[in-house]
C-alpha positions as CSV (number, residue, x, y, z in Angstrom):
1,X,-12.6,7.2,-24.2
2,X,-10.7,4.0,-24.9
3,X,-14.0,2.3,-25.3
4,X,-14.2,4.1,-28.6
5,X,-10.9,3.2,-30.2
6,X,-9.7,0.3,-31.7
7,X,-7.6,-2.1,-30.2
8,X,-4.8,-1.2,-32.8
9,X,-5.2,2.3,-32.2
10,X,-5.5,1.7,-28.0
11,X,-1.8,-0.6,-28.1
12,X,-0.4,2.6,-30.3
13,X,-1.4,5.2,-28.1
14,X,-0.2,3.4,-25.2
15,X,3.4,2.2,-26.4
16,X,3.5,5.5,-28.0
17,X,3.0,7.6,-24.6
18,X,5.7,4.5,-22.9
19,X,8.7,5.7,-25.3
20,X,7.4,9.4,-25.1
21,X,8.4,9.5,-21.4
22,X,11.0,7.0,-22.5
23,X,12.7,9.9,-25.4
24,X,11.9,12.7,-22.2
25,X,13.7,10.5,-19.8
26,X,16.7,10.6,-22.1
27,X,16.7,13.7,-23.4
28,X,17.1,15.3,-19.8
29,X,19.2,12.7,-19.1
30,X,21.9,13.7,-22.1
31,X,21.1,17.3,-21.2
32,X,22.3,16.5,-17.9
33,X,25.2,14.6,-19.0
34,X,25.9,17.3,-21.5
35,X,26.0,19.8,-18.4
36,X,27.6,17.4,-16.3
37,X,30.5,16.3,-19.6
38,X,30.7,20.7,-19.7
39,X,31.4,20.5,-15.9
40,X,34.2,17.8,-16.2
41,X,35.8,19.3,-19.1
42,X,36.2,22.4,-17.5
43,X,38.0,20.9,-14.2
44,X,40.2,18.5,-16.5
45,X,41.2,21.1,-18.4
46,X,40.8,24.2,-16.7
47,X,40.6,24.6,-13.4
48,X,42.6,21.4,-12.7
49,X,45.5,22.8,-14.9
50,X,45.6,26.0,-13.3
51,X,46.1,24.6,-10.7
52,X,49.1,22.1,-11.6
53,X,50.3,25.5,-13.2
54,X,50.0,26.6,-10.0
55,X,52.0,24.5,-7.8
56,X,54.5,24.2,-10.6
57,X,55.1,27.8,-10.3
58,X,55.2,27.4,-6.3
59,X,57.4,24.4,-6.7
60,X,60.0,26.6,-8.9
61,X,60.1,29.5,-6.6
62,X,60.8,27.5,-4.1
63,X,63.4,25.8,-6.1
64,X,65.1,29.5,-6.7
65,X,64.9,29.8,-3.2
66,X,66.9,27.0,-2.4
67,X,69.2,28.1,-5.2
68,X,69.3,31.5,-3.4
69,X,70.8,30.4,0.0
70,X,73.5,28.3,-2.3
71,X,74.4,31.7,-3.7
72,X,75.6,32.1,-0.1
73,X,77.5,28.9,0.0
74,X,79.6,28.6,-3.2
75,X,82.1,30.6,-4.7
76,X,81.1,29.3,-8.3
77,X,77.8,30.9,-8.4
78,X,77.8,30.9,-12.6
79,X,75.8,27.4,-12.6
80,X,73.8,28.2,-9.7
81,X,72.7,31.3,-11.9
82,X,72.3,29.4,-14.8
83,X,69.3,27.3,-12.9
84,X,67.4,30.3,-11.4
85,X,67.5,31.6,-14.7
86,X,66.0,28.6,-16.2
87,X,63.4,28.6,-12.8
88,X,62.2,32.1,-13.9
89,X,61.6,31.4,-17.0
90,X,59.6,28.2,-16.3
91,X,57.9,30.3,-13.3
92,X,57.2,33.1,-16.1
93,X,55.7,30.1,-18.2
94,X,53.4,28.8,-15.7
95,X,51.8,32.0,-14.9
96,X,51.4,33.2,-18.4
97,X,49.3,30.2,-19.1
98,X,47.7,30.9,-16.1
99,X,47.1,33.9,-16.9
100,X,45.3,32.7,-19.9
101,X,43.1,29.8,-17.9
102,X,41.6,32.4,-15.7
103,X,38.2,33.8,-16.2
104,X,37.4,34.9,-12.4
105,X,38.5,37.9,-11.3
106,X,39.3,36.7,-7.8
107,X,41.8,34.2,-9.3
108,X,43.0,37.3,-11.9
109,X,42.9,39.4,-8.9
110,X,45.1,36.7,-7.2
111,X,47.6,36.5,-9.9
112,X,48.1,40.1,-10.1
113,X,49.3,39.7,-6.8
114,X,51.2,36.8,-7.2
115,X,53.1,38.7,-10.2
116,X,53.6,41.8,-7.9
117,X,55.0,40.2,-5.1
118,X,57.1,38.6,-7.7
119,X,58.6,41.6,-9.1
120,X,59.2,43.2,-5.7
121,X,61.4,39.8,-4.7
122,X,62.9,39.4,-8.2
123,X,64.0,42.7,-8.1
124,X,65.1,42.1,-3.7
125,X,66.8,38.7,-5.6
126,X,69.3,40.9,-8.1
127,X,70.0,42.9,-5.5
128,X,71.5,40.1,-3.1
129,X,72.9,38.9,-6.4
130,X,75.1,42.3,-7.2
131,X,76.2,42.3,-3.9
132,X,77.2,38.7,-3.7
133,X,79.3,39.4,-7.0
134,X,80.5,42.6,-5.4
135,X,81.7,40.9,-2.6
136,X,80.0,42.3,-0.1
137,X,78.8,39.1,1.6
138,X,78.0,40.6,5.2
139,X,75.1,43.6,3.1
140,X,74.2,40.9,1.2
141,X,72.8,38.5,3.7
142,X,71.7,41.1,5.9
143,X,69.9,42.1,2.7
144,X,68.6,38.7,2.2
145,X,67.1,38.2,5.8
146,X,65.7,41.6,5.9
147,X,64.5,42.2,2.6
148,X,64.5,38.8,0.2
149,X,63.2,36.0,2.6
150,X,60.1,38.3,3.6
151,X,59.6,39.4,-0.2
152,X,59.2,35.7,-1.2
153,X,57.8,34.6,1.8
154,X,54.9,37.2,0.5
155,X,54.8,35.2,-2.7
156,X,54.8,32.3,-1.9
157,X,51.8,33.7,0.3
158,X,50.3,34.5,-2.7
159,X,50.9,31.6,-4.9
160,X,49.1,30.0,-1.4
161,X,46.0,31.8,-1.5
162,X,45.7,31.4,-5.4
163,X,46.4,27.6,-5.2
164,X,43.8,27.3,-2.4
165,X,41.3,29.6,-4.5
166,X,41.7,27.1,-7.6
167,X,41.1,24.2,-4.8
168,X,37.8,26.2,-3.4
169,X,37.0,25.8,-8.0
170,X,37.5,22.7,-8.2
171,X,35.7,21.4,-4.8
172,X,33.0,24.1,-5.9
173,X,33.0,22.4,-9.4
174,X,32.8,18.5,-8.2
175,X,30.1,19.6,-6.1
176,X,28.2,21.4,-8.7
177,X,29.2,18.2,-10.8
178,X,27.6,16.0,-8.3
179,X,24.7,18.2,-7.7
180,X,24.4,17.7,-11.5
181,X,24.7,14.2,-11.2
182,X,22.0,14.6,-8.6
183,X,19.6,16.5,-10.2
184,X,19.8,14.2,-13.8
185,X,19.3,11.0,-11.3
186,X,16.4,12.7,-9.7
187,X,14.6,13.8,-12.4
188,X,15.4,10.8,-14.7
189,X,14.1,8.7,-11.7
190,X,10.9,10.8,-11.3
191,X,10.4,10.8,-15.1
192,X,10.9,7.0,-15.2
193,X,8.9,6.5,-12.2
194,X,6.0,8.8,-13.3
195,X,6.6,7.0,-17.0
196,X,6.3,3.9,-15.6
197,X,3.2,4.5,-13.5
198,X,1.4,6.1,-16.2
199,X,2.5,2.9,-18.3
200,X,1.0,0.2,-16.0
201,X,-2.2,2.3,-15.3
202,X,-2.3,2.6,-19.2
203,X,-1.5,-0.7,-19.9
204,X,-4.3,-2.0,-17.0
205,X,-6.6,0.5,-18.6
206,X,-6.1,-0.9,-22.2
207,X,-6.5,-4.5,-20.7
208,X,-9.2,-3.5,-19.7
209,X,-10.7,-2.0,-22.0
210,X,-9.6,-4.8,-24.8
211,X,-10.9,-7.7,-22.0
212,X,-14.4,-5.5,-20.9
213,X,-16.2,-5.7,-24.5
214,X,-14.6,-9.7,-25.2
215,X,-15.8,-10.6,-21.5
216,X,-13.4,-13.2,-20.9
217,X,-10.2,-14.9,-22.3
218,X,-9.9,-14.7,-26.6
219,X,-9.7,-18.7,-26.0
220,X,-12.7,-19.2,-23.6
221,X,-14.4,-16.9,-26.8
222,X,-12.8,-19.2,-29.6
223,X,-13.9,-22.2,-27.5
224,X,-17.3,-21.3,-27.6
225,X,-17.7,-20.4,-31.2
226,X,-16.3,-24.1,-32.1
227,X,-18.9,-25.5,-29.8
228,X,-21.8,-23.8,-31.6
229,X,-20.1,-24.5,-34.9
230,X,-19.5,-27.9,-33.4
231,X,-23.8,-28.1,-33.0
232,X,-23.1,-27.9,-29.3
233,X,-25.8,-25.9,-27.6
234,X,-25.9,-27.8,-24.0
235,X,-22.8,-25.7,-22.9
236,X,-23.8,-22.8,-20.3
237,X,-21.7,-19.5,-20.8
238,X,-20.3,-18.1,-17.5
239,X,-20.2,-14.5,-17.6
240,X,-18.8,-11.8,-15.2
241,X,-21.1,-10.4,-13.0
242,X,-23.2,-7.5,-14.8
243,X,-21.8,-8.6,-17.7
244,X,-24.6,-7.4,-20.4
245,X,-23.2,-5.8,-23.8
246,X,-19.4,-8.2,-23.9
247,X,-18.8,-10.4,-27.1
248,X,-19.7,-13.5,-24.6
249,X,-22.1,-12.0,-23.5
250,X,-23.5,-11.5,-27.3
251,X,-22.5,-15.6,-27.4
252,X,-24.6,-16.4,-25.1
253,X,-27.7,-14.6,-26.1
254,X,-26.9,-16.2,-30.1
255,X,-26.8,-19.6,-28.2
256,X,-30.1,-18.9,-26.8
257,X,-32.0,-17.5,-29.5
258,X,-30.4,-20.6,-31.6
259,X,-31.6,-23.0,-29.5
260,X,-34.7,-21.5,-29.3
261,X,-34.8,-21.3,-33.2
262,X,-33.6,-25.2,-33.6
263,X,-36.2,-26.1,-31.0
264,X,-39.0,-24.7,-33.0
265,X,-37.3,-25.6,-36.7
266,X,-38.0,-29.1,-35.1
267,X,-41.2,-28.6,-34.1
268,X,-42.0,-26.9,-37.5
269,X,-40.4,-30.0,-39.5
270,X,-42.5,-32.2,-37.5
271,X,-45.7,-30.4,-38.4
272,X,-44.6,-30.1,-42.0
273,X,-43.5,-33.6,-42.1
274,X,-47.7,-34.0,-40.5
275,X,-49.2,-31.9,-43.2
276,X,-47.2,-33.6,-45.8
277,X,-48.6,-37.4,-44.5
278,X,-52.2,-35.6,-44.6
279,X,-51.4,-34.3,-48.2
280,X,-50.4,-37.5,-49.1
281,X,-53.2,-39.6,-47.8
282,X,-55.8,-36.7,-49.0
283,X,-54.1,-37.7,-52.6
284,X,-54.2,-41.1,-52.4
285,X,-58.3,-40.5,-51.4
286,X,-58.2,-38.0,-54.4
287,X,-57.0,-40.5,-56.3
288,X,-59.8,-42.7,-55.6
289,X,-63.1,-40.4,-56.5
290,X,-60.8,-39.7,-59.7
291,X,-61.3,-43.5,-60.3
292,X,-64.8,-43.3,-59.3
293,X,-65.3,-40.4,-61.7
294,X,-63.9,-42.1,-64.2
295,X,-65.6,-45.4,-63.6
296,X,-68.6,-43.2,-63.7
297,X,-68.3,-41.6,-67.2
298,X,-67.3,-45.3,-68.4
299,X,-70.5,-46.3,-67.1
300,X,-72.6,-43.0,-68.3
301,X,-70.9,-43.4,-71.7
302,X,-71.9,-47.1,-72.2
303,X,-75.7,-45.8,-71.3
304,X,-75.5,-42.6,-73.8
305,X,-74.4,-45.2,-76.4
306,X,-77.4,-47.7,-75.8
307,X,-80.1,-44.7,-75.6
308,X,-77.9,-43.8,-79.1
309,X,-79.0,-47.2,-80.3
310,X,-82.5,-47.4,-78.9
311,X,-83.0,-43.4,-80.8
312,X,-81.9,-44.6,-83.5
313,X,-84.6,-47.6,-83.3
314,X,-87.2,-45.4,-82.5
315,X,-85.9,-43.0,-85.8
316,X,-86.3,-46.4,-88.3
317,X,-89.5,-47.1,-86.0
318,X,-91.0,-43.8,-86.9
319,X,-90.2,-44.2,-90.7
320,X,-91.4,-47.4,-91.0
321,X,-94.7,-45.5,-89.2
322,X,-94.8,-43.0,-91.8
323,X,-94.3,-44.8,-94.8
324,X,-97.2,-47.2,-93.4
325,X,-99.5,-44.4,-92.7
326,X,-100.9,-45.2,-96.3
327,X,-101.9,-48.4,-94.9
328,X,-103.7,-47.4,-91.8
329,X,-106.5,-48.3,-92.2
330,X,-105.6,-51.9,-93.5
331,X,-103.0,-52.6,-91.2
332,X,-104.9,-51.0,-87.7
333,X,-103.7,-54.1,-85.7
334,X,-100.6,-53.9,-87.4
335,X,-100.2,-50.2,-86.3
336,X,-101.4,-50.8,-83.0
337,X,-98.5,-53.2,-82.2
338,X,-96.1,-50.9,-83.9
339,X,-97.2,-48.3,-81.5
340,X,-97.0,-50.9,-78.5
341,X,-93.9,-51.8,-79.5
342,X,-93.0,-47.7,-79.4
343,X,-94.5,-47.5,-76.2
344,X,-92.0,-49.7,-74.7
345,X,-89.2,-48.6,-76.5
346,X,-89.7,-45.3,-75.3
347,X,-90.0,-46.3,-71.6
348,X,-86.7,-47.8,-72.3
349,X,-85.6,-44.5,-73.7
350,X,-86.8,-43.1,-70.6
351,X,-85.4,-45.2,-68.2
352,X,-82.1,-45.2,-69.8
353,X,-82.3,-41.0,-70.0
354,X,-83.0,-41.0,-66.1
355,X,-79.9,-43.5,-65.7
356,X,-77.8,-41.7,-67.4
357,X,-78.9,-38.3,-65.1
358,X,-78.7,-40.1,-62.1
359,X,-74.9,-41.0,-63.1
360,X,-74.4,-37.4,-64.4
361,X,-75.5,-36.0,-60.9
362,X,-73.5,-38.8,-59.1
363,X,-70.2,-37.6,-60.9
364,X,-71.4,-33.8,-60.1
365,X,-71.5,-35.0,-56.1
366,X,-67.8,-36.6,-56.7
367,X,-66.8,-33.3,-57.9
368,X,-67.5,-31.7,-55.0
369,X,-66.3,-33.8,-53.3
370,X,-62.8,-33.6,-55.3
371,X,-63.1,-30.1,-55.1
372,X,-63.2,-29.9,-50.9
373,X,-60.0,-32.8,-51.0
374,X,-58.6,-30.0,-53.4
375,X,-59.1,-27.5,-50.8
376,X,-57.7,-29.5,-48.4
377,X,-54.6,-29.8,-50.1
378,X,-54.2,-26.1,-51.2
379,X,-55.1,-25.5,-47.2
380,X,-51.7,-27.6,-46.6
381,X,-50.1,-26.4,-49.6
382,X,-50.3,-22.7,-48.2
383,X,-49.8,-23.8,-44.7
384,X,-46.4,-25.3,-45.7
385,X,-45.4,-22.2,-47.2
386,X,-45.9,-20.4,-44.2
387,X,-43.7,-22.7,-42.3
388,X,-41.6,-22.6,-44.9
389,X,-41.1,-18.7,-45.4
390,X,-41.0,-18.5,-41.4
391,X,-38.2,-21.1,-41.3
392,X,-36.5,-19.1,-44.2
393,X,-36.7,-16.0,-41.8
394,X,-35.2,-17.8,-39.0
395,X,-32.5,-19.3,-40.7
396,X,-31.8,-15.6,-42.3
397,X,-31.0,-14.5,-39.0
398,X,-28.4,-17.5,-38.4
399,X,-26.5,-16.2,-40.8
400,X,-24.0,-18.5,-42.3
401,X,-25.1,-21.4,-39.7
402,X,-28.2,-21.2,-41.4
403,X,-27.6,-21.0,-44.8
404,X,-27.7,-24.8,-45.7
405,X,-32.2,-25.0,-44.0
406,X,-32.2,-21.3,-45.7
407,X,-32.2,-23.2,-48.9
408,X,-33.7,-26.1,-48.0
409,X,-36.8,-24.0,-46.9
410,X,-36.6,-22.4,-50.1
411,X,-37.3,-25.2,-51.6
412,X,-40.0,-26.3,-49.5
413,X,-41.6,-23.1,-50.3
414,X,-41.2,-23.3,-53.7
415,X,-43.1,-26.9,-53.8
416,X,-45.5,-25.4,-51.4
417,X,-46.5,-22.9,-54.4
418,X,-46.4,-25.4,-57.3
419,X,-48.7,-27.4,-55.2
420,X,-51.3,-24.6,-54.7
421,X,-50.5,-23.7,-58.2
422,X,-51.7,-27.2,-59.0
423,X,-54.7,-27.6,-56.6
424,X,-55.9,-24.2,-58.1
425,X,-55.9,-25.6,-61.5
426,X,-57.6,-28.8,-60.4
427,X,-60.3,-26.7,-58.9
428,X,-60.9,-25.2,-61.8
429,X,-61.2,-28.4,-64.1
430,X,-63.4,-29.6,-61.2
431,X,-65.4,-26.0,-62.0
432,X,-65.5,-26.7,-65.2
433,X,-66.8,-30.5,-65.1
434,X,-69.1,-29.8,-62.5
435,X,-70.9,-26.8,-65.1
436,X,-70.5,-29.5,-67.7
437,X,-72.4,-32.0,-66.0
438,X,-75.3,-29.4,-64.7
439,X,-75.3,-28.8,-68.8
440,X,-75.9,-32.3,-69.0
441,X,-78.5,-32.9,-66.2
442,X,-80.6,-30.1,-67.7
443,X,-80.2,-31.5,-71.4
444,X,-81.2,-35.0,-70.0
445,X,-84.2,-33.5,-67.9
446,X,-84.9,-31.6,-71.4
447,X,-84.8,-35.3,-72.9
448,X,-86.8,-37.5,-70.6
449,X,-89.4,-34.7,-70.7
450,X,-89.6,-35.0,-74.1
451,X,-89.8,-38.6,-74.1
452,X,-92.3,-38.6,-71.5
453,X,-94.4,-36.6,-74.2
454,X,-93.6,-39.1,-76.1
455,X,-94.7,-41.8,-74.2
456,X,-98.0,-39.9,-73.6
457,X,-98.3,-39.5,-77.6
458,X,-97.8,-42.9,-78.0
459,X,-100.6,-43.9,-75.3
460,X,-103.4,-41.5,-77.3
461,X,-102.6,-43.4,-80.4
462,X,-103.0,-46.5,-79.0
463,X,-106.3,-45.1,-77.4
464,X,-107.4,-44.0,-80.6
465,X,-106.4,-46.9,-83.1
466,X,-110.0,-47.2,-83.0
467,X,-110.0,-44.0,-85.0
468,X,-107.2,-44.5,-86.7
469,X,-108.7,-44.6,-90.2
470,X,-110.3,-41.0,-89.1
471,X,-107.2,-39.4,-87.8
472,X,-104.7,-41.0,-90.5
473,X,-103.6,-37.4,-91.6
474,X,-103.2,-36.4,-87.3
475,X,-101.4,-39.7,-87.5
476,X,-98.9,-38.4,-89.8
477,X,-98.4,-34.7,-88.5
478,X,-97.3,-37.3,-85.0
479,X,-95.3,-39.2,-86.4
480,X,-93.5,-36.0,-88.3
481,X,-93.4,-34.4,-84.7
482,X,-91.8,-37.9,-83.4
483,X,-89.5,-37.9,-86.2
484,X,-88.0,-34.4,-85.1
485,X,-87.8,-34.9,-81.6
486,X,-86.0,-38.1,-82.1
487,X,-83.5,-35.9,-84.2
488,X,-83.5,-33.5,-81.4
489,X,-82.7,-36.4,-78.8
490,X,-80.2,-38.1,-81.2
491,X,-78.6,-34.4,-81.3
492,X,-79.0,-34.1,-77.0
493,X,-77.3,-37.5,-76.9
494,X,-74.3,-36.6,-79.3
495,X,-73.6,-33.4,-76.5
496,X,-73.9,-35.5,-73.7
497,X,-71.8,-37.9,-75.6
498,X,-69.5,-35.3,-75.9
499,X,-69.7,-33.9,-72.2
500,X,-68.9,-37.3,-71.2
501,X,-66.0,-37.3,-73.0
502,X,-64.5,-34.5,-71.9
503,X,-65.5,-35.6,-68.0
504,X,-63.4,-38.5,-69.2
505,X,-60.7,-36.4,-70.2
506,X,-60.9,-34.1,-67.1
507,X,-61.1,-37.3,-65.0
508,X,-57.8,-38.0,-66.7
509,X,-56.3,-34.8,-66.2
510,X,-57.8,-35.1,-62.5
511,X,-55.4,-38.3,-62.1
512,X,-52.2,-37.0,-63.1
513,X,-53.4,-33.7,-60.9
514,X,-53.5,-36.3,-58.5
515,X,-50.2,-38.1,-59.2
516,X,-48.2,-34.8,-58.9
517,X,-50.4,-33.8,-55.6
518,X,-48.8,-37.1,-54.8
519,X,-45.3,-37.0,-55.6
520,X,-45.3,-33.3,-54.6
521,X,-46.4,-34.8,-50.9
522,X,-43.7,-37.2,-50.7
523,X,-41.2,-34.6,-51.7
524,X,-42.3,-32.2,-49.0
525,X,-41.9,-35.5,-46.6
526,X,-38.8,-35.8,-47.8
527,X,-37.6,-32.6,-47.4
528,X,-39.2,-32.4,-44.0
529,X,-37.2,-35.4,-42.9
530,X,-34.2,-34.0,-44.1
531,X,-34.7,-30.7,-42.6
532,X,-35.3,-33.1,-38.8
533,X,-32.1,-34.5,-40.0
534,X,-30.2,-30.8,-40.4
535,X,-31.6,-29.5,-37.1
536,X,-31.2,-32.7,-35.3
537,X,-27.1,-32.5,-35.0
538,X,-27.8,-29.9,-32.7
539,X,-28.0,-31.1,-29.2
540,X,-30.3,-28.9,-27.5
């Protein structure tokens, strides 16, 4: 039951039940005083008085008495008078207050007898009295020995028994006051004993109950928390034996499961840390078929400009053929090396056509070659940030201890995703180039078809300059064909002059893809390093 309270409310309940029995304790102790102050104040002022009223009274008669017998002795009898009157009336005194003190009626039973045998020697006492004053001393004494002396040794009797009956009161009453006494000791001592049983059984069950669910000391616990605050993790928590669900207990198993966590945050740093010197190196390799590329296109541009050049030539070639046409047949040898002279120009054309496909095709092989170290690093990239969002889990369940790698993995992650953001981009340039230059390929098969046709033109008309003068007119529908498709090639050559550029420009782009793959690589380093750093203060 205490289990389920708090330790505020386990202290209250238990000082609370200690000065419960304590207020019981004292009530029935100042009921018992009470009683016992009751008791006392009865004998001090009842039954104590009645009887000092009672031996007063006693004390007087036998004063009379005395006075009496000196009736007997003295012949002035007036003062003698005077003090037995004085006696009676402190004798009638006493017993009137008496009278009023008791509340038994043995003791008013007593008194009623005390007063009667008063009477009857009071009125034996007057008697003796007359005679004395009559003179009649002989009657009177036999009087007083027969009559008087018995008479008040009766009440004197009487005043006895009622004096020993208010002794028989007051013994009763000290008894009952010290069976009072008694009985308030006893029970106060039972109720303080019970009280202060109940206390230390309380008191060891609260103990208990506080030192069960802490497992130890509150300073063996605050010690342990500043170790693992400290980065201490080598101490071993000593628990009591069976000791499974205590705050220690708890301790020990975060201890654990943080050194378990701190073991593999170091492990985890050291693969990122891996992955980022592969991303780098893959970068710096990227780096290098971007220079190829782009030593490439230099060299595919400088070819598209020199077939430019040799079209052209061919184009004032063909004119010049045309406007000669007219002279045929006076300038055959003339025309003949005209057309040799084409002939060549054209296997140039050729040559250069193929060159500049072969280099298109070589930059389409870099590409995809680019585009697998692009995979590469979006393989990393999305590696990392699944050692980063697993070391942002782990830290999440440190808590506040790990807050600090919370963030840093945050930020790992977060570069993680600008890198794949990145690498996704590049592919898709890479894409994009690699179409380009499949374009171009099949525009520059297009081409050295064409010029092969060419060449195979120009070969019949140097096969039939023998019949040129006859086929002057074929000659010129030729040449007008020549003329087109060298417009049609100088048109081919401006595209692939223009796909070059732009593999120039993606080659550029390519680089400072590269550059950022780069920097982005040393950063996750970096932050790997730092993240070895964090988790190395923690001595495992």
């Amino acid at each position: 039951m205490l289990g389920k309270l708090t330790i505020r409310r386990r202290l209250a309940y238990g000082f609370g039940f200690f000065f419960a029995m304590l207020a019981v304790s004292g009530l029935l102790g100042l009921n018992r005083l009470s009683s016992l102050d009751s008791t006392l104040d009865r004998i001090v002022t009842v039954d104590w008085n009645k009887t000092v009223l009672a031996n007063e009274a006693m004390d007087l008669m036998n004063a009379n008495a005395r006075e009496t017998f000196l009736l007997f002795l003295t012949d002035d009898r007036a003062p003698v008078k005077e003090r037995i009157g004085k006696n009676v009336l402190a004798i009638t005194e006493r017993l009137d207050k008496l009278e009023k003190l008791l509340y038994r009626p043995e003791g008013q039973s007593l008194l009623a007898e005390v007063k009667s045998r008063r009477s009857e020697y009071v009125a034996s006492f007057h008697e003796v009295s007359r005679l004395l004053d009559a003179g009649q001393t002989a009657e009177a004494s036999r009087r007083m020995s027969s009559e008087t002396v018995p008479r008040l040794a009766a009440l004197l009797g009487s005043v006895t028994r009622l004096i020993e009956f208010q002794g028989t009161i007051l013994e009763q009453s000290g008894r009952q006051s010290h069976e009072t006494y008694t009985t308030a000791r006893n029970v106060i001592s039972l109720f303080l004993a019970i009280g202060g049983i109940a206390a230390v059984l309380l008191a060891v069950s609260i103990i208990r109950s506080v030192m069960r669910p802490l497992g130890g000391e509150p300073d063996e616990a605050k010690a342990v928390v500043q170790r693992i605050a400290g980065g201490d993790l080598t101490h071993e928590i000593v628990l009591q034996p069976g000791d499974r669900t205590s705050l220690l207990a708890a301790m020990r198993d975060m201890q654990t499961s943080l050194r378990n966590m701190i073991s593999e945050l170091k492990s985890n740093s050291d693969s990122v840390s891996g992955a980022a010197q592969q991303l780098s190196a893959a970068a710096v390799q990227l780096a290098a078929g971007t220079a190829r590329q782009s030593e490439s296109a230099s060299s595919m541009a400088s070819a598209v400009e020199e077939m430019t050049v040799s079209i052209t030539h061919v184009a004032e070639s063909a004119d010049v053929a045309r406007q000669a046409t007219n002279e045929t047949g006076l300038q055959s040898s003339s025309g003949r090396q005209v057309i040799g002279n084409t002939v060549e120009e054209m296997g140039k054309i050729s040559e250069a056509v193929e060159a500049a496909s072969a280099i298109i095709h070589d930059v389409g092989d870099e590409s995809q070659k680019i585009s697998g170290i692009v995979q590469v690093i979006k393989d990393v990239a999305e590696q990392t940030n699944l050692l980063a969002l697993n070391a942002a889990i782990e830290a999440a369940r440190a808590g506040e201890t790990g807050r600090g790698f919370a963030v840093v993995a945050d930020e790992v992650r977060k570069l993680s995703e600008r890198t794949a953001a990145a690498t996704t981009e590049i592919a898709a340039m890479i894409l994009s180039a690699q179409n380009r230059a499949q374009a171009a390929v099949t525009t520059m098969q297009g081409v050295v078809t064409r010029v092969s046709s060419g060449v195979a033109l120009a070969h019949r008309a140097g096969e039939s300059m023998s019949a040129i003068g006859d086929s002057a007119e074929k000659l010129v529908g030729t040449v007008n064909e020549i003329s087109r498709a060298l417009k049609e090639q100088s048109v081919a050559s401006n595209d692939i002059a223009g796909n070059i550029e732009r593999v120039a420009q993606m080659s550029e782009e390519n680089s400072a893809a590269t550059r950022a793959a780069a920097e982005t690589a040393h950063r996750l380093e970096k932050l790997a390093v730092e993240a070895h750093e964090a988790v190395s203060r923690f001595s495992l």
